[in-house]
C-alpha positions in Angstrom: 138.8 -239.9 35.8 138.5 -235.9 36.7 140.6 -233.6 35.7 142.6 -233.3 38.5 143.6 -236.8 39.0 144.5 -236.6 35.0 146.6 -233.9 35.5 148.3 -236.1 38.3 148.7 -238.9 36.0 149.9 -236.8 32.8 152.8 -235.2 36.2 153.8 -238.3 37.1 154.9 -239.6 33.8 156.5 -236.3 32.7 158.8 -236.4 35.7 159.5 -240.0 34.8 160.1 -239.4 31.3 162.2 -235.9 32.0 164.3 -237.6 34.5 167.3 -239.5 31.9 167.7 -236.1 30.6 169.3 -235.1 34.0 171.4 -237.3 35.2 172.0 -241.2 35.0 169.9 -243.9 36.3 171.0 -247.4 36.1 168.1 -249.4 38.2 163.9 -248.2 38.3 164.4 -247.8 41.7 167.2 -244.7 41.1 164.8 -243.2 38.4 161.8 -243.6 40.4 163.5 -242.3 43.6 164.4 -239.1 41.2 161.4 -238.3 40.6 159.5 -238.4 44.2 156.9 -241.4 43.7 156.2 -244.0 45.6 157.7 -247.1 44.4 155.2 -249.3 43.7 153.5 -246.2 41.7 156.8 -245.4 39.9 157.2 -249.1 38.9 154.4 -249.5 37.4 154.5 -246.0 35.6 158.1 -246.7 34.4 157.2 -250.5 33.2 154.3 -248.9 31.5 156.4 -246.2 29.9 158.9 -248.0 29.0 156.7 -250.8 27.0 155.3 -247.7 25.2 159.1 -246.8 24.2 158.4 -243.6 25.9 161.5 -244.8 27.4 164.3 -246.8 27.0 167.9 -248.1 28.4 170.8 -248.5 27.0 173.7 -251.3 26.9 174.4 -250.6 30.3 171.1 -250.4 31.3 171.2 -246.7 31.7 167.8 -245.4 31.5 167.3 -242.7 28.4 164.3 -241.1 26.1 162.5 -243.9 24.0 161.9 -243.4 20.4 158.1 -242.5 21.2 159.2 -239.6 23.7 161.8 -238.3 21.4 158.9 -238.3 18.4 156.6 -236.7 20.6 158.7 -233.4 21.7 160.5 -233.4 17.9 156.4 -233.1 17.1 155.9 -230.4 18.8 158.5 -228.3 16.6 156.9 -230.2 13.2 160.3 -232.3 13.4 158.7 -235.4 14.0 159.7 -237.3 11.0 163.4 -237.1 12.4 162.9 -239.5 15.5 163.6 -242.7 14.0 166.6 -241.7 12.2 168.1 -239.1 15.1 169.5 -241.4 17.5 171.0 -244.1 15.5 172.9 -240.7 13.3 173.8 -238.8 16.7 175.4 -242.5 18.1 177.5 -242.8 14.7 179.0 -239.4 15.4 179.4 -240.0 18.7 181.5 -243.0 18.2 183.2 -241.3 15.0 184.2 -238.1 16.6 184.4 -239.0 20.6 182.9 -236.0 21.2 179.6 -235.3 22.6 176.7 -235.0 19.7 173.5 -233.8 19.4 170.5 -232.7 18.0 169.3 -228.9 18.5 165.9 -226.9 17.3 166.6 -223.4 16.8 164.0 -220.9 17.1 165.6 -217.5 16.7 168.1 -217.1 19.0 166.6 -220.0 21.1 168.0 -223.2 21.4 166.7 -226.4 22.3 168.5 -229.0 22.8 166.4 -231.0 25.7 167.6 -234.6 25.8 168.9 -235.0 22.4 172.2 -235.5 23.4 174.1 -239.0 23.7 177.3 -238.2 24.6 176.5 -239.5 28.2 176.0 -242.9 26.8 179.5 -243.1 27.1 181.2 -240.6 29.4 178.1 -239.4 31.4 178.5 -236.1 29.3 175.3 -234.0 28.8 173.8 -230.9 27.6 171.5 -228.1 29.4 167.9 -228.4 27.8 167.9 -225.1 26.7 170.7 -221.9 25.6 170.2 -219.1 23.5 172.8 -217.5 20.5 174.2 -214.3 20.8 172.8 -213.6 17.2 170.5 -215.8 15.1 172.1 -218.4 12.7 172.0 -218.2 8.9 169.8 -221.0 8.2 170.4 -221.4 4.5 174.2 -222.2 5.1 174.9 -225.7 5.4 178.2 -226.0 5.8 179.2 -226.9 9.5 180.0 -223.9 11.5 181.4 -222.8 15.2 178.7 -221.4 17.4 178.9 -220.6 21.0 176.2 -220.8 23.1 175.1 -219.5 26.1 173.1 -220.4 28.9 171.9 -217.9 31.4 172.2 -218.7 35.1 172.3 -217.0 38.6 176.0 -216.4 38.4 175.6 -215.0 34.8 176.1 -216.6 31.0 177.5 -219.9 31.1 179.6 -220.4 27.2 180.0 -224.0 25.8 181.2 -224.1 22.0 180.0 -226.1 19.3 180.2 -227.3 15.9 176.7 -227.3 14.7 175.4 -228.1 10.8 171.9 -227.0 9.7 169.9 -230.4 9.0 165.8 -229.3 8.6 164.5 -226.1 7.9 160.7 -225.4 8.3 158.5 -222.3 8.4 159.4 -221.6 12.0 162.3 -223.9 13.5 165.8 -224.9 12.3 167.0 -228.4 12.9 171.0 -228.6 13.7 173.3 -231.7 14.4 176.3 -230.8 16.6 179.0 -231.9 19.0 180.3 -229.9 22.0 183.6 -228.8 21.0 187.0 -228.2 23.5 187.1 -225.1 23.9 190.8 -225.1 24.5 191.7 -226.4 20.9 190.5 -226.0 17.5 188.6 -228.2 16.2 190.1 -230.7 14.0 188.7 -230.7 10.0 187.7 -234.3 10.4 184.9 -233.1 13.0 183.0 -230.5 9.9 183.4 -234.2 7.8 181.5 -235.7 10.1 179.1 -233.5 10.8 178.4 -232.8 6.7 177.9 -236.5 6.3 175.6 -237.2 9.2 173.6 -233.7 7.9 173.5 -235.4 3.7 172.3 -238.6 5.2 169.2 -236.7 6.5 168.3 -234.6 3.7 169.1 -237.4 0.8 
């Protein structure tokens, strides 16, 4: 295979495996449509994909990240090793808080949250893939904490607030659970509970 029809192959399932993180498809033919291939190319790609766990749906059939997708972009931060436990911890708060959870990677004042989040699974809720902080977070605290962030876009800085806990630490990134907060109410204690449990189930 030359390179160029590699890097054709390696494009197509990207866009395939990028696509549940923005927006919701319920049929291959919605995802495929999505991401511009033909269909008979796309089913193939997505059948293949999805038998890899690259992706996968969920009770409603709802196309989302598989647990070999999520492992291989947590990799890439040396956060690999949370993958199997993320999802089935970010789905407890979920149902526990009715808010929308997540998982976050901080580098500095850069956050990534990409398609960690699985508050869609229920209300079609679901976070931009990246924001930044308006200062960097302590990392050795813990405790859950509000933190706005901000995303940057051509009508200026978009604010969402959050409740976010500090999970994994390594040499360079900083691994946080949160959920997206209403930002026209404090939040209520029991949200920091949860938050502190799902964190002490990770670092036990």
């Amino acid at each position: 295979m030359t390179g160029t029809a590699y890097d054709r192959a390696v494009a197509a399932f990207e866009e395939i495996i990028g696509a549940p993180s923005q927006g919701a498809y319920p049929t291959p033919a919605k995802l495929i449509k999505q991401t511009g291939q033909h269909l008979t190319t796309g089913y193939r790609n997505t059948a293949a994909l999805e038998a890899e766990q690259f992706l996968r749906r969920d009770a409603s059939g709802v196309y989302l990240q598989g647990l070999t997708g999520i492992r291989t972009g947590l990799n890439a931060f040396g956060m690999g090793r949370l993958a199997p436990v993320m999802v089935p911890v970010l789905l407890r708060i979920r149902e526990a808080t009715q808010q929308t959870s997540f998982l976050a990677i901080i580098d500095g004042t850069s956050v990534h949250t990409g398609p960690y989040a699985v508050g869609r699974n229920t209300k079609r809720t679901r976070l931009d893939a990246r924001y930044r902080l308006e200062k960097p977070q302590d990392a050795t605290d813990n405790t859950p904490q509000e933190v706005p962030l901000l995303a940057d876009g051509p009508d200026g800085s978009r604010r969402i607030h959050t409740l976010m806990v500090t999970v994994v630490i390594n040499h360079t990134y900083q691994a946080v659970f949160g959920l997206k907060l209403n930002p026209s109410q404090p939040p209520e204690p029991f949200l920091a509970q949860e938050l502190a449990q799902a964190a002490a189930t990770i670092t036990q």
